[in-house]
LOFIFI-984301 format. One record per residue (C-alpha): residue number from 0; x, y, z. Coordinates in nm, 4 decimals. Example, Ala and Ser with C-alpha at 12.3 -4.5 7.8 and 13.67 -1.06 7.14 Angstrom:
# residues 2
<r num="0" u="1.2300" v="-0.4500" w="0.7800"/>
<r num="1" u="1.3670" v="-0.1060" w="0.7140"/>
END
This chain:
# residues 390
<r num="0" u="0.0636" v="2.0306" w="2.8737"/>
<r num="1" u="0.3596" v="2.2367" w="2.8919"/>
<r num="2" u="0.3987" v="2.5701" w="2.6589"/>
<r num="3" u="0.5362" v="2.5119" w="2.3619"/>
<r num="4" u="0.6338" v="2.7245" w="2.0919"/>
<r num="5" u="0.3531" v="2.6439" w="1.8181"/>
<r num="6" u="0.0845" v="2.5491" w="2.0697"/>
<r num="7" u="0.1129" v="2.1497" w="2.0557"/>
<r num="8" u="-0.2088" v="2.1561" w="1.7955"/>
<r num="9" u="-0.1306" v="2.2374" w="1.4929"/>
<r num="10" u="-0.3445" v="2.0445" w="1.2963"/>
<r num="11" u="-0.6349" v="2.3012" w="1.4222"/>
<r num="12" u="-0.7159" v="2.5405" w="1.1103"/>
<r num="13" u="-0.7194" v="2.8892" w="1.2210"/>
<r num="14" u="-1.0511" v="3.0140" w="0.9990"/>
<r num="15" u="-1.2601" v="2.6837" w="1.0571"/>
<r num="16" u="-1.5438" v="2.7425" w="1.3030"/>
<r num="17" u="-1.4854" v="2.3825" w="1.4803"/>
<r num="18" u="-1.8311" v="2.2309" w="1.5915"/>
<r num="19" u="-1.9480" v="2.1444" w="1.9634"/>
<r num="20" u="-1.8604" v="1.8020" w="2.2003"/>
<r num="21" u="-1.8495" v="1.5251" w="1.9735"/>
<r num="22" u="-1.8405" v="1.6858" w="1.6524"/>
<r num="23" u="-1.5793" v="1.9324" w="1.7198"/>
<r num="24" u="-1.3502" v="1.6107" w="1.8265"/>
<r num="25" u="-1.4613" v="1.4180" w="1.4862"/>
<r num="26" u="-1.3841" v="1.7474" w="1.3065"/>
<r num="27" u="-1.0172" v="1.7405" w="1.4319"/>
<r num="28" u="-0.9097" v="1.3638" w="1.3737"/>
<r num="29" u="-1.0175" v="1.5109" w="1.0217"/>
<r num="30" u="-0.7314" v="1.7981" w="1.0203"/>
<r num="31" u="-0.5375" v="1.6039" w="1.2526"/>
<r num="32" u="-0.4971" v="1.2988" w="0.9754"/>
<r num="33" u="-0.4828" v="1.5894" w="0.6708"/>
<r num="34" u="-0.1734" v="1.7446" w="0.8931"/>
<r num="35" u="0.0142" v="1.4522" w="0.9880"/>
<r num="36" u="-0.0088" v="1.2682" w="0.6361"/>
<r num="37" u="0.3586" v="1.3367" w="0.4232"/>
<r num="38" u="0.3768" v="1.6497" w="0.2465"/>
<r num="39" u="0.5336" v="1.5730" w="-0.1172"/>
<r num="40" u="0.8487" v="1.7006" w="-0.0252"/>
<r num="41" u="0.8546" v="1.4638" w="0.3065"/>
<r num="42" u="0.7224" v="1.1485" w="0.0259"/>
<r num="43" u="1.0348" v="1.2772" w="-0.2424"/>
<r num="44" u="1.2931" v="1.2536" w="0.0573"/>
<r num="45" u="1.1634" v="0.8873" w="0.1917"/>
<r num="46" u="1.1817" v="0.7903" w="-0.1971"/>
<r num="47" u="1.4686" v="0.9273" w="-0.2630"/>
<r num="48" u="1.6258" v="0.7456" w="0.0436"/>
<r num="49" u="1.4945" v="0.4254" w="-0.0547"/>
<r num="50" u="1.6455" v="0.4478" w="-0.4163"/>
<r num="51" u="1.9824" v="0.5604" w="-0.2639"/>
<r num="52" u="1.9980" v="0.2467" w="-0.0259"/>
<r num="53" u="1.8269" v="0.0010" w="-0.3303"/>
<r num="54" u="2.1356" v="0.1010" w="-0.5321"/>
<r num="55" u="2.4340" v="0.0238" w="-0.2895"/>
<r num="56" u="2.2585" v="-0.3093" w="-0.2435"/>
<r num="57" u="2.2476" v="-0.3536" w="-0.6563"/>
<r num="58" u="2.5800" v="-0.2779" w="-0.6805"/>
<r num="59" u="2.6784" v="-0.5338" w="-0.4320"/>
<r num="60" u="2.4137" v="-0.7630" w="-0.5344"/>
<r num="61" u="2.2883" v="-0.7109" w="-0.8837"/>
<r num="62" u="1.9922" v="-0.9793" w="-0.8944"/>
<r num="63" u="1.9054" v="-0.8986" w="-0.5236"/>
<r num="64" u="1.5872" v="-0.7000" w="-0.4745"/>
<r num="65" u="1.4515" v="-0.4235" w="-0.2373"/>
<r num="66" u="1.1002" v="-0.4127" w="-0.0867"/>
<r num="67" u="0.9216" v="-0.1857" w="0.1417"/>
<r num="68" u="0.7315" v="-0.2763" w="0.4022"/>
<r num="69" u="0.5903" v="-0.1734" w="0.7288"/>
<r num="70" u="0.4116" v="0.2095" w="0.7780"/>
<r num="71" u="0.5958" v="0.3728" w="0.4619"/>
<r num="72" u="0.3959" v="0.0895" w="0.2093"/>
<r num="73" u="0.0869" v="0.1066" w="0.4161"/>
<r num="74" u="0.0846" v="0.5116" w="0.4123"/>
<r num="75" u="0.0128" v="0.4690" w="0.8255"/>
<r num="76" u="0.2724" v="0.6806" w="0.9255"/>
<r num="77" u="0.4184" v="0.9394" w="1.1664"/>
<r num="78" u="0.6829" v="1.2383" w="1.0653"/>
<r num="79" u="0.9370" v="1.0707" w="1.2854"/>
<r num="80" u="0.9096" v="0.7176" w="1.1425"/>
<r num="81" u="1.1391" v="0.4837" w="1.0585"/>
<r num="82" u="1.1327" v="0.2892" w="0.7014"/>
<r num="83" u="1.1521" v="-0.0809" w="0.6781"/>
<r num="84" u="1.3117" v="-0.2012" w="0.3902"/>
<r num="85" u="1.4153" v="-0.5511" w="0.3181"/>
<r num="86" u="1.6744" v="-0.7469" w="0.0738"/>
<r num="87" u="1.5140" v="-1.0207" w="-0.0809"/>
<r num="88" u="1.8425" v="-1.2827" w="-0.2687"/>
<r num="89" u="2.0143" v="-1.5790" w="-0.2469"/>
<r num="90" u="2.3590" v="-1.6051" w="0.0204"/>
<r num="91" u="2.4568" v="-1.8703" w="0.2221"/>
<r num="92" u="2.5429" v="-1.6743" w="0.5329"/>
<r num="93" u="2.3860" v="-1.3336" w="0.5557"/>
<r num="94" u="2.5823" v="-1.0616" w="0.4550"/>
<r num="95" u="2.5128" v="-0.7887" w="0.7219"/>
<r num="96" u="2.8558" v="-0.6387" w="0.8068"/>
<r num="97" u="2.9067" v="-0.6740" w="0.4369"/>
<r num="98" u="2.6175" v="-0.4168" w="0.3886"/>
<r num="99" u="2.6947" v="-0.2016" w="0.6731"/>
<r num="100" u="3.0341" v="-0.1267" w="0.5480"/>
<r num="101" u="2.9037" v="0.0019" w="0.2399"/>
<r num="102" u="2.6239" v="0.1950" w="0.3872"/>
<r num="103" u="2.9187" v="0.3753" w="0.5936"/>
<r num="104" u="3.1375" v="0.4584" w="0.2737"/>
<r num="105" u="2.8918" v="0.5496" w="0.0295"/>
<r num="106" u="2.7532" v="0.8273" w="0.2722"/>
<r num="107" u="2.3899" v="0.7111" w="0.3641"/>
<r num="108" u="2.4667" v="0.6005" w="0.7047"/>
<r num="109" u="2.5564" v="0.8276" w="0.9998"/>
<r num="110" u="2.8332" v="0.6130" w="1.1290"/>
<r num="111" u="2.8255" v="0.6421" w="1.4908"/>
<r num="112" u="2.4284" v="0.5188" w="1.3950"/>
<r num="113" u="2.4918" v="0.2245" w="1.2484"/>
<r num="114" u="2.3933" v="-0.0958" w="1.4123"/>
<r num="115" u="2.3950" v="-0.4935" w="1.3571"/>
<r num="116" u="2.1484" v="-0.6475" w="1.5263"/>
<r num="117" u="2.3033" v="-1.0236" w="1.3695"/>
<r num="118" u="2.2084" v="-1.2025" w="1.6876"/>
<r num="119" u="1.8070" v="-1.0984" w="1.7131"/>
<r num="120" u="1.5268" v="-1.3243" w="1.6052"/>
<r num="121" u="1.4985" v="-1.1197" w="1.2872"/>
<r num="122" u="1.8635" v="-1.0146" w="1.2237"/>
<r num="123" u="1.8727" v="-0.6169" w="1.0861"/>
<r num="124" u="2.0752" v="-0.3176" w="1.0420"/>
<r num="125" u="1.9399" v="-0.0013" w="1.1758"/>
<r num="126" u="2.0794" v="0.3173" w="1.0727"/>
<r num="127" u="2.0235" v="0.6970" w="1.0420"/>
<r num="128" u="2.0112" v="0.8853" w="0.7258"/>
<r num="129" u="2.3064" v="1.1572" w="0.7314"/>
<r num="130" u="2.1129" v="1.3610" w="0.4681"/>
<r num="131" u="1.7399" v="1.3316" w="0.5939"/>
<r num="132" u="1.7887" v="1.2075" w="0.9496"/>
<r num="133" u="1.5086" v="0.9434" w="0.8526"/>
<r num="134" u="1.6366" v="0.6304" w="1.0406"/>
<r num="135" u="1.5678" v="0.2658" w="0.8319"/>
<r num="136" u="1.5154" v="-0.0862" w="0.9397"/>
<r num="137" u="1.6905" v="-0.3146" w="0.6663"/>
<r num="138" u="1.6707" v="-0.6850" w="0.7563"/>
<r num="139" u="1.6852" v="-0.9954" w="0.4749"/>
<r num="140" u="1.4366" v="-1.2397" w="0.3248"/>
<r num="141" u="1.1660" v="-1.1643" w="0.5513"/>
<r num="142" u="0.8457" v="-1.1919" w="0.3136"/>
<r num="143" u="0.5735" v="-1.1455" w="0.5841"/>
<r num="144" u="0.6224" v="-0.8288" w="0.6187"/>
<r num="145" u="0.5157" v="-0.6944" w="0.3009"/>
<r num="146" u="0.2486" v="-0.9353" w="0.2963"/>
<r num="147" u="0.0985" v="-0.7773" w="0.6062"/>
<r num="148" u="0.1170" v="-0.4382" w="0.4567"/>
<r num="149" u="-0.0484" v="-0.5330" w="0.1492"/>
<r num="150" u="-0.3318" v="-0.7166" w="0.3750"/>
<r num="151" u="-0.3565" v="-0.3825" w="0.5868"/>
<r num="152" u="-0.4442" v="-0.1485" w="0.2842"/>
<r num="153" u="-0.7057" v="-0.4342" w="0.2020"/>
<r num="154" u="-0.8861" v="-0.3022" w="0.5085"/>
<r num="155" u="-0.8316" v="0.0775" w="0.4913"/>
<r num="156" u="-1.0359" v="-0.0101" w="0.1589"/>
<r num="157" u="-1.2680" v="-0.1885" w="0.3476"/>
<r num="158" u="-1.2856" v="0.0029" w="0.6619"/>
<r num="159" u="-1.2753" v="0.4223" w="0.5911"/>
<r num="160" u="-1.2198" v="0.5719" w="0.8895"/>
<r num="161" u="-0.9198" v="0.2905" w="0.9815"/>
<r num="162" u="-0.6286" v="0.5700" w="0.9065"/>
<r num="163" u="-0.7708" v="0.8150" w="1.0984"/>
<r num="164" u="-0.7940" v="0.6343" w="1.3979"/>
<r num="165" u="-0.4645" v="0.4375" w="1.3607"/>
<r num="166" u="-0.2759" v="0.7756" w="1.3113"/>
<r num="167" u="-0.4061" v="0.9389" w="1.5946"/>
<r num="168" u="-0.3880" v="0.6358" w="1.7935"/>
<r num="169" u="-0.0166" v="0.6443" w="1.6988"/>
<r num="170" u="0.0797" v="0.9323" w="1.7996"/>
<r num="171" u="-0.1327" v="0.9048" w="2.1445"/>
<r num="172" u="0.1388" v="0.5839" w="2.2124"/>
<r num="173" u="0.4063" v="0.7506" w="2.1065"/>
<r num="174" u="0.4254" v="1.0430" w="2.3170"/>
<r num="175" u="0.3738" v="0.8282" w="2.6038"/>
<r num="176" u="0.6298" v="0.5518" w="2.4899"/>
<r num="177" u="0.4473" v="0.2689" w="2.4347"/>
<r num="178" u="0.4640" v="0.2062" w="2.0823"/>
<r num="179" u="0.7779" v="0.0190" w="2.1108"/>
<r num="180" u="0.7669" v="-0.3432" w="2.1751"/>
<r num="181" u="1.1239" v="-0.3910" w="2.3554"/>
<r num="182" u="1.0271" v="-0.2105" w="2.5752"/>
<r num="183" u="0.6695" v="-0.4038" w="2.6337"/>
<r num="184" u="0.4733" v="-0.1322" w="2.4595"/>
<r num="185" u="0.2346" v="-0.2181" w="2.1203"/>
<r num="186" u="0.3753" v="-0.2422" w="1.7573"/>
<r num="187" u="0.2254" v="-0.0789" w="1.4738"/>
<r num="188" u="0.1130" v="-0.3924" w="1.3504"/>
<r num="189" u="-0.0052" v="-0.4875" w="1.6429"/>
<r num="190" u="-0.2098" v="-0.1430" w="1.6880"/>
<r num="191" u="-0.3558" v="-0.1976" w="1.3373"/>
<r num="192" u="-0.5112" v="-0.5298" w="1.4003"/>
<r num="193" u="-0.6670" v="-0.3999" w="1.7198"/>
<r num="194" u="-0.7807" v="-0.1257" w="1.5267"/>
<r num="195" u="-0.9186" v="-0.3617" w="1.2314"/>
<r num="196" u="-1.0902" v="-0.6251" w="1.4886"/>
<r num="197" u="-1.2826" v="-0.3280" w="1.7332"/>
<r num="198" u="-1.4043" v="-0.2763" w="1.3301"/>
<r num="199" u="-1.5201" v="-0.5594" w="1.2592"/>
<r num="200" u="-1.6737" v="-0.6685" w="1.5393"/>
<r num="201" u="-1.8334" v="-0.3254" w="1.5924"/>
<r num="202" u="-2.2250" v="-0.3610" w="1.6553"/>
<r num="203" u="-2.3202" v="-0.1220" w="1.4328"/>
<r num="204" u="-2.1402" v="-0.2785" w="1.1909"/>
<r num="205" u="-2.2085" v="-0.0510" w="0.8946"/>
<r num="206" u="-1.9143" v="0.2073" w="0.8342"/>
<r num="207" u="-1.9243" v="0.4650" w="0.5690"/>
<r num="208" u="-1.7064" v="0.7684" w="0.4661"/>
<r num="209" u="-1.9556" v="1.0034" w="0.7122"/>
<r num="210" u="-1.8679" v="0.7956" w="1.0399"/>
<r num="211" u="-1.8098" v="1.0219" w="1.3373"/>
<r num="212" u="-1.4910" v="0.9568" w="1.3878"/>
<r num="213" u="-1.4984" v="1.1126" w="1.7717"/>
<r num="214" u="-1.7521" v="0.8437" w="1.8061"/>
<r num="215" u="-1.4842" v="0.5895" w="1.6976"/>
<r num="216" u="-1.2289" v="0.7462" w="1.9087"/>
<r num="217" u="-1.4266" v="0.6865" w="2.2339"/>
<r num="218" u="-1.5258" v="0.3509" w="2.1651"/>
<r num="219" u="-1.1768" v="0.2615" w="2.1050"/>
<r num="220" u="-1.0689" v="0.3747" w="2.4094"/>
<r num="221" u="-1.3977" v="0.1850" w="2.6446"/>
<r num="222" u="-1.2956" v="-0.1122" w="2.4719"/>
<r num="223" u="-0.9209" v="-0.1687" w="2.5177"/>
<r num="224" u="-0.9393" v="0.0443" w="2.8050"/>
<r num="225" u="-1.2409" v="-0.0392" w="3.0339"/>
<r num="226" u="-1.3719" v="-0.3230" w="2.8690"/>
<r num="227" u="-1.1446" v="-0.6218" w="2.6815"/>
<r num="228" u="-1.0328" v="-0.9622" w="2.8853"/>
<r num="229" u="-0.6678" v="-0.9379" w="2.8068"/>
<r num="230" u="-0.6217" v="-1.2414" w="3.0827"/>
<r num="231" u="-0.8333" v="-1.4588" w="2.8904"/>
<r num="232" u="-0.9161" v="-1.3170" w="2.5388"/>
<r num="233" u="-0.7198" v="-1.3412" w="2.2090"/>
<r num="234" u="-0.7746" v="-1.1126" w="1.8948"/>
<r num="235" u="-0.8427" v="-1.2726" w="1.5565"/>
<r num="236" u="-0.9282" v="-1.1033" w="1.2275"/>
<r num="237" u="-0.9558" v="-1.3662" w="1.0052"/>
<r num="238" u="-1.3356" v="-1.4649" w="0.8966"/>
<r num="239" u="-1.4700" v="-1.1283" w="0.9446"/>
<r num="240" u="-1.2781" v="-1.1071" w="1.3109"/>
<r num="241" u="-1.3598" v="-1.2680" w="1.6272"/>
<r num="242" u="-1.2279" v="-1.3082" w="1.9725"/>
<r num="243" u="-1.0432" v="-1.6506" w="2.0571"/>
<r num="244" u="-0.9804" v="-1.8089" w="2.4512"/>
<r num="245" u="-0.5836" v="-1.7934" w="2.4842"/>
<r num="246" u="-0.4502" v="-2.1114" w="2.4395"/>
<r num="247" u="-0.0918" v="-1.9689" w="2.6022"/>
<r num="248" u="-0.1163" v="-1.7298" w="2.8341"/>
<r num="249" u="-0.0166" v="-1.4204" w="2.6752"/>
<r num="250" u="-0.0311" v="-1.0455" w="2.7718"/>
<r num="251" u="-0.1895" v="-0.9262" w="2.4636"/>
<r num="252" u="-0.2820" v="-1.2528" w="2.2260"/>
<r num="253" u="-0.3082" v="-1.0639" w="1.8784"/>
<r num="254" u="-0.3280" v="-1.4011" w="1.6361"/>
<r num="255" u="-0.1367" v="-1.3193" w="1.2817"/>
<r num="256" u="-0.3563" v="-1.3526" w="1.0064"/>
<r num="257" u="-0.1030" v="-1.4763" w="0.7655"/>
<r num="258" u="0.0383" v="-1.7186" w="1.0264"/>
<r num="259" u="-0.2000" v="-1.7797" w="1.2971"/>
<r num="260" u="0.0324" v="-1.9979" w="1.4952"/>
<r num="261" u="0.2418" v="-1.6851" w="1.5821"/>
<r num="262" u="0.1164" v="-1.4299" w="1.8809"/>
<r num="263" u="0.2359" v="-1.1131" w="1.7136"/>
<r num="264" u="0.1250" v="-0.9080" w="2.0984"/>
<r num="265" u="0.2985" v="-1.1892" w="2.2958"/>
<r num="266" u="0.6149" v="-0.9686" w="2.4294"/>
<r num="267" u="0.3630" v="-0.6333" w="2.5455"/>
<r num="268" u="0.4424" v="-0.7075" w="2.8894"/>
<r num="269" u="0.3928" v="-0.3228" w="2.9448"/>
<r num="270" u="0.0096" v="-0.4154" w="2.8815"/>
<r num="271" u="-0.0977" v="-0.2507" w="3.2315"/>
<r num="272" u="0.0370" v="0.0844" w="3.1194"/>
<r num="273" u="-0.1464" v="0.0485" w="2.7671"/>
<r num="274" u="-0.4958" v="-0.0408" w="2.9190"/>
<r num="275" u="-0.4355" v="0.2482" w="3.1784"/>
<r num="276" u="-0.3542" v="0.4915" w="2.8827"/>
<r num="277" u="-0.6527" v="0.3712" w="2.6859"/>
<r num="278" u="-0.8387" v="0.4733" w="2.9852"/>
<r num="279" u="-0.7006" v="0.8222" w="3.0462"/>
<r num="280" u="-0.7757" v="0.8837" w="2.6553"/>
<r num="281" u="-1.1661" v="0.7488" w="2.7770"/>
<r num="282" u="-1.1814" v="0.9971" w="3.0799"/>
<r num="283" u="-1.0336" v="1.2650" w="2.9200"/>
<r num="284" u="-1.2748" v="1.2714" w="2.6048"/>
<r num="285" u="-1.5647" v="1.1584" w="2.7593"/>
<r num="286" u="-1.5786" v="1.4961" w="3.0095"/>
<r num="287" u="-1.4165" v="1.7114" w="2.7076"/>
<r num="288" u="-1.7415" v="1.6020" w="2.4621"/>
<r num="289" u="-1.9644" v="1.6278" w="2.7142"/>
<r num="290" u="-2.2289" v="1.9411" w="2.6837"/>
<r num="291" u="-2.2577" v="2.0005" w="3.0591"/>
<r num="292" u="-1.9160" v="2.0940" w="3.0578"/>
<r num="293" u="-1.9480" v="2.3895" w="2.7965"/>
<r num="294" u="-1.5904" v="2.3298" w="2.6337"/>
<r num="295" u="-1.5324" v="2.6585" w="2.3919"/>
<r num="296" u="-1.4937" v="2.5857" w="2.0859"/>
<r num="297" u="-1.1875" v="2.7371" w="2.0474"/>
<r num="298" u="-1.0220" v="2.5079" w="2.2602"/>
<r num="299" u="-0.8794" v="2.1700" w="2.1347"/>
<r num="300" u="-1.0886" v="1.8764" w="2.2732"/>
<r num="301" u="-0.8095" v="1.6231" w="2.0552"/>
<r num="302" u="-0.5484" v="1.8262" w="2.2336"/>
<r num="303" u="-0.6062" v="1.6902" w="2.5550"/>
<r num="304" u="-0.4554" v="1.3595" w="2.4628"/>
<r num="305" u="-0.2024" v="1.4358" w="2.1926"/>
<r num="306" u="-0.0134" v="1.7027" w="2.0927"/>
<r num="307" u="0.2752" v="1.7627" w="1.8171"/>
<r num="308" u="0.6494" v="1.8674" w="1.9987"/>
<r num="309" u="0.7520" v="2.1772" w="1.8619"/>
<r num="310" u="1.0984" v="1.9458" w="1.7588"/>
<r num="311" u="0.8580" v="1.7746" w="1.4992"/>
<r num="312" u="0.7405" v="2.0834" w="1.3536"/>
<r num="313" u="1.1039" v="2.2041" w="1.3221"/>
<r num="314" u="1.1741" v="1.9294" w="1.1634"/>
<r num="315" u="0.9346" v="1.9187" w="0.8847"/>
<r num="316" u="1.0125" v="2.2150" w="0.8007"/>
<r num="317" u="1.3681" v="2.1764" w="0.7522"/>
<r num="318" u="1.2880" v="1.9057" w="0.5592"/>
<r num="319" u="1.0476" v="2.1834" w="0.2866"/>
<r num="320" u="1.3002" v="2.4198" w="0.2933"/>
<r num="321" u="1.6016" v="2.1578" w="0.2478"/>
<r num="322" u="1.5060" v="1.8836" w="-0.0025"/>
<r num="323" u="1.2097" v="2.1193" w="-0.2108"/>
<r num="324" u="1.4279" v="1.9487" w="-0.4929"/>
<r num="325" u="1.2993" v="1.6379" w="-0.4111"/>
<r num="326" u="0.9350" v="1.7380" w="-0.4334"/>
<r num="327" u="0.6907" v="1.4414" w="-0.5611"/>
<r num="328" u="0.4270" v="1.6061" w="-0.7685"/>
<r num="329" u="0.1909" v="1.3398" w="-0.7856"/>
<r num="330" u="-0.0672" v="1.2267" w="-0.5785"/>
<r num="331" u="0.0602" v="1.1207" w="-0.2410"/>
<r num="332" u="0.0575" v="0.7006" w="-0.1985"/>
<r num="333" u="0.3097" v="0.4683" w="-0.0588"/>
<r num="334" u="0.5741" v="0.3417" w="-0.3084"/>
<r num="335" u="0.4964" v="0.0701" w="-0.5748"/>
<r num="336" u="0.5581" v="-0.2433" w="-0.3801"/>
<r num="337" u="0.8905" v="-0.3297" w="-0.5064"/>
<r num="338" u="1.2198" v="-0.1263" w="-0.6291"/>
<r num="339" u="1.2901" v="-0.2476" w="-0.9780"/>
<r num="340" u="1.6285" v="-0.4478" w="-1.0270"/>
<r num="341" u="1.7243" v="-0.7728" w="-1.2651"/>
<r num="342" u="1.5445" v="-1.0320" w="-1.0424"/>
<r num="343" u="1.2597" v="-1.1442" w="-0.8085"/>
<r num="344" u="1.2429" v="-1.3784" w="-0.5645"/>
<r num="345" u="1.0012" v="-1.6260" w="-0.3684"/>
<r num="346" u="1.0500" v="-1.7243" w="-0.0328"/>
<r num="347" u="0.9663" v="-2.0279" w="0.0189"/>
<r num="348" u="0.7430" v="-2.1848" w="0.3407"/>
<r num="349" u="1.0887" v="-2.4071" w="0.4325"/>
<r num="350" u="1.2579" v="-2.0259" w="0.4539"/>
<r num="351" u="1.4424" v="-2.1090" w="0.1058"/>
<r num="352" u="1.4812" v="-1.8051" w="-0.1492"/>
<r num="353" u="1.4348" v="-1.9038" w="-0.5517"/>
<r num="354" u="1.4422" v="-1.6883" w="-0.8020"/>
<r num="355" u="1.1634" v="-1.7906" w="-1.0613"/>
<r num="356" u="1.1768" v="-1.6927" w="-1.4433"/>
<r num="357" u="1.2153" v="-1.3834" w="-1.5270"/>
<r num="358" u="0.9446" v="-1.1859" w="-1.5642"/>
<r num="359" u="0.8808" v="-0.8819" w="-1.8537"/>
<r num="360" u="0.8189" v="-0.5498" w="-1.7210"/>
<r num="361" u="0.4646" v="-0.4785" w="-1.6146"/>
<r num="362" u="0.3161" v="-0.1335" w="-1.6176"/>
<r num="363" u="0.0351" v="0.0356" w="-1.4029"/>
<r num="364" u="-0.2910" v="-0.0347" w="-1.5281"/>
<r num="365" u="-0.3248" v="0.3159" w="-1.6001"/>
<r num="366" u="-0.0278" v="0.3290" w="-1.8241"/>
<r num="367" u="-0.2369" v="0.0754" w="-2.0834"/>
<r num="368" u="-0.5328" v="0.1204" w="-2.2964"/>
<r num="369" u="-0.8391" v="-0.1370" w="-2.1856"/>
<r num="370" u="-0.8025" v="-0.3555" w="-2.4815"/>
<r num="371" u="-0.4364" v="-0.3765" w="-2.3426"/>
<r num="372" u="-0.4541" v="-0.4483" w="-1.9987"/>
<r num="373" u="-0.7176" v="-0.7770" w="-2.0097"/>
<r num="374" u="-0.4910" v="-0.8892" w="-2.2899"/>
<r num="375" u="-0.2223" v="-0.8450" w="-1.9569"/>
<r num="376" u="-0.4468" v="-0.9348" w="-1.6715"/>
<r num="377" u="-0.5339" v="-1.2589" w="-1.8202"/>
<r num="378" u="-0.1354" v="-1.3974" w="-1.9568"/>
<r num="379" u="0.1046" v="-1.6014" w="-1.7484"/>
<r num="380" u="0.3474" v="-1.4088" w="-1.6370"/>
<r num="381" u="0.1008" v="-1.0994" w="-1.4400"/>
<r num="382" u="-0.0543" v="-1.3971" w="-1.2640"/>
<r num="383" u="0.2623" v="-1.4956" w="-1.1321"/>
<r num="384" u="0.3871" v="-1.1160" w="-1.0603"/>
<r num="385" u="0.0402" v="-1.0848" w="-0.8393"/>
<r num="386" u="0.0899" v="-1.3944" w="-0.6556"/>
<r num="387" u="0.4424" v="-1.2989" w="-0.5523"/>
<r num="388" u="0.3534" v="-0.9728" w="-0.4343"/>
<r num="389" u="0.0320" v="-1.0685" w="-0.2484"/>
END
């Protein structure tokens, strides 16, 4: 690694006396996940850049609503992340340039940023903040998405050490480039269903909040790395996760739980450079854990695979010292899973929006006394607001 100005590790806590091999390495994925996670100034600026964008969309479209999806809802993601947000309403034709425009004149996009991707299997507009720099994936009436968030904090429930290794596992791909699938490399989702099936099909089977997460690490990287049939094999989570024969050959055959039909890994042609990575990240650990090698313990064993630019680090604190105003004071979570406007919507299997009845305004469960909430749990219309946002 080449010097940098903070070191590359900053995640390492100066006064912690880090423990030996494997422990040591556990020890950091700890502070590396604590470190990486959204300060609440970093959380106030992504909210308040959701709101801003939710109300140029109301004003064009009163009845329309905003979701978030992707990373931001799941709470799996890195400082430089985008946001994926997505218009759920009724048009006949799209109304992308319509939105741009606006995006442009009311001061949230950068304008030599702005894109219209109308043409794309999934047509989107991808800008960049001018105030935060945070860039934002907007597309329309795509419901999966937020259904696949919701199903992947199901299994961080299910699965504790599931962040840590994602986030890590993140940022190992993204330094190297291959956590973008135009250009062949994995998808987040993609990553997090990999991550979810080497769970569930673990042999040990029986994962607790005390995992060694080194452990983890490693066995990650033997799998996808040294040991997986990507020629053959296809990855399934559904039914407690199993592995599948490819029906079409595919480069990496992830199946999508909420639509197994689809091949969500089909277009990671680069899937020679990701198995090669995975086994660097093998290598690499495997020597840096191992006691015959006497690795000090003031040395970063995590470092050897990732390391945070000193451009990131700049940035988030520019972000503290500019938008402090913004601060969130509550516990850090992803956003509730839908910005409140006049109207929800259903999409429909046939790819038709309706807009049901309308519904009265639910609170949190914590914002109601018991007797309160089963009264609420058990009428008509919560049923329906559940079943819309599972």
């Amino acid at each position: 690694m080449s010097k940098t100005k903070y070191g590359g590790a900053p995640w390492r806590q100066r006064d912690y006396n880090y423990g030996e091999g494997i422990i040591g390495l556990h020890e950091e994925i700890e502070h590396f996940s604590q470190y990486i996670l959204p300060t609440p100034v970093e959380h106030g600026v992504r909210n308040d850049l959701v709101k801003r964008c939710a109300s140029v969309v109301n004003a064009l479209w009163p009845e329309a609503v905003v979701e978030i999806f992707g990373s931001f809802r799941t709470g799996l993601f890195l400082p430089s992340a985008d946001i994926d947000l997505v218009v759920l309403g009724r048009w006949d034709r799209l109304p992308l340039r319509t939105l741009e425009a606006e995006l442009v004149s009311c001061g949230i996009a950068e304008s030599s940023s702005i894109r219209v991707l109308d043409m794309a299997a999934v047509p989107i507009i991808k800008f960049t903040d001018r105030l935060s720099k945070i860039k934002v994936d907007l597309s329309f009436n795509i419901a999966n998405g937020v259904q696949s968030a919701e199903l992947i904090k199901m299994f961080k429930r299910d699965f504790p050490g599931l962040g840590n290794l994602v986030l890590v596992l993140k940022q190992f791909l993204l330094q190297r480039g291959l956590n973008e699938v135009f250009t062949g490399g994995i998808s987040s989702y993609s990553l997090i269903l990999m991550c979810i099936s080497f769970l569930q099909l673990h042999p040990r089977n029986n994962f607790h909040s005390n995992i060694n997460l080194g452990v983890l690490l490693l066995e990650f990287f033997e799998l996808y790395g040294l040991r997986f049939n990507y020629a053959q094999l296809g990855i399934s989570i559904r039914n407690g996760g199993s592995y599948v024969l490819q029906r079409i050959r595919s480069p990496l055959c992830i199946e999508d739980p909420l639509q197994p039909s689809n091949d969500i890994g089909r277009n990671s042609f680069g899937i020679v450079a990701i198995k090669q990575a995975f086994q660097f990240g093998y290598r690499v650990l495997s020597q840096a854990v191992n006691p015959a090698n006497n690795v000090a313990c003031n040395e970063s064993i995590l470092g050897r695979i990732i390391f945070i630019s000193d451009e990131v680090i700049d940035y988030r604190a520019w972000l503290s010292e500019q938008f402090a105003h913004l601060i969130v004071i509550e516990s850090i979570s992803p956003l509730s899973a839908q910005i409140t406007s006049t109207a929800s919507y259903i999409i429909k299997p046939n790819g038709n929006v309706e807009q049901p009845k309308p519904l009265p305004l639910i609170l949190q469960p914590n914002q109601l006394p018991p007797k309160q909430m089963d009264k609420l749990c058990n009428s008509e219309a919560f049923i329906l607001l559940a079943n819309n946002n599972s």
